[in-house]
C-alpha positions in Angstrom: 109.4 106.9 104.0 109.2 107.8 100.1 107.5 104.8 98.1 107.7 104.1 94.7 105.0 105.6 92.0 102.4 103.0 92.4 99.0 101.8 91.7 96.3 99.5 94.1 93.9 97.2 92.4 92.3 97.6 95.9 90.4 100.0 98.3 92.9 101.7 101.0 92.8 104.0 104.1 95.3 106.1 105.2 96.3 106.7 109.0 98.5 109.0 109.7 99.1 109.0 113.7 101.6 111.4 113.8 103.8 113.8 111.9 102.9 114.4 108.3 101.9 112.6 105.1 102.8 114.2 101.2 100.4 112.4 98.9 100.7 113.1 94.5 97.4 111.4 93.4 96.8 111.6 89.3 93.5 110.5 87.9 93.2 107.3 86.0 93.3 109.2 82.8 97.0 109.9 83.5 97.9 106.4 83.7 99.2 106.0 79.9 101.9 108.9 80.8 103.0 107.5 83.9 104.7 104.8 82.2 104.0 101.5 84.3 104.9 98.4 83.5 103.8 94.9 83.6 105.8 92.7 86.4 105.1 89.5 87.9 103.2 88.9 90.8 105.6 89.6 94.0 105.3 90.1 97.5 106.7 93.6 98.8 108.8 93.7 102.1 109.7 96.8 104.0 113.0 97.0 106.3 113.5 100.2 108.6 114.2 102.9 107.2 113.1 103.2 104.1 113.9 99.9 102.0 111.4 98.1 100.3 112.0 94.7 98.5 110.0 92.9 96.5 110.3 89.3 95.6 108.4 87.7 92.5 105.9 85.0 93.7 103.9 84.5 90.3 106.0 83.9 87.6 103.1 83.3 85.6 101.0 86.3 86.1 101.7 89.9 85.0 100.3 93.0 86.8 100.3 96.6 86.5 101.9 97.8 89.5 104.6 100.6 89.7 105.7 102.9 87.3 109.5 103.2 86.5 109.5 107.2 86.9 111.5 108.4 90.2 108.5 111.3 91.1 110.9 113.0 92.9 113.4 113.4 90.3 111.7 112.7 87.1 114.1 112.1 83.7 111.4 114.3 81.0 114.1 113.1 78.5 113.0 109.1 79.0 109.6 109.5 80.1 108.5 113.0 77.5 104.7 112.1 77.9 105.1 112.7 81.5 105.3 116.4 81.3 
C-alpha cells in the first residue's frame, strides 16, 4: 500500500513481516516545504487494497496531519518550495 505524505504526533514502530517496506522520512525542518495543512480531527479507515478514508470526528479541532503533495508524483509548479 502507498499512504499519503503524513505526519504522527505520536511514537511508532514498524513491522514488516514480509516482503518489503519504501520509507521517505524528511527532518522536521522540512516541514514548512511540505505543504501540510490544517484539517479537522477525523478517524482514518483502511479497505483492502489500498483505500484509505477518513471521516471528520472533531469539527472543532484543527490538526496538522497530511500534506497535499502526491510524493510519487509531485506538481513543482503548485508546491515550488518543495524542490
Amino acid at each position: 500500500t502507498t499512504s499519503t505524505l503524513h505526519f504522527d504526533k505520536y511514537e511508532n514502530i514498524l513491522c514488516q513481516i514480509r516482503g518489503h517496506k519504501e520509507l521517505l522520512l524528511f527532518p522536521p525542518e522540512d516541514f514548512d516545504e511540505l505543504y501540510y495543512v490544517e484539517r479537522y480531527v477525523g478517524s482514518l479507515s483502511y479497505n483492502f487494497p489500498g483505500q484509505f478514508a477518513r471521516e471528520e470526528v472533531n469539527t472543532e479541532e484543527k490538526v496538522m496531519f497530511s500534506s497535499s503533495i502526491d510524493i510519487s508524483n509531485p506538481d513543482f509548479k503548485q508546491f515550488p518550495l518543495l524542490k
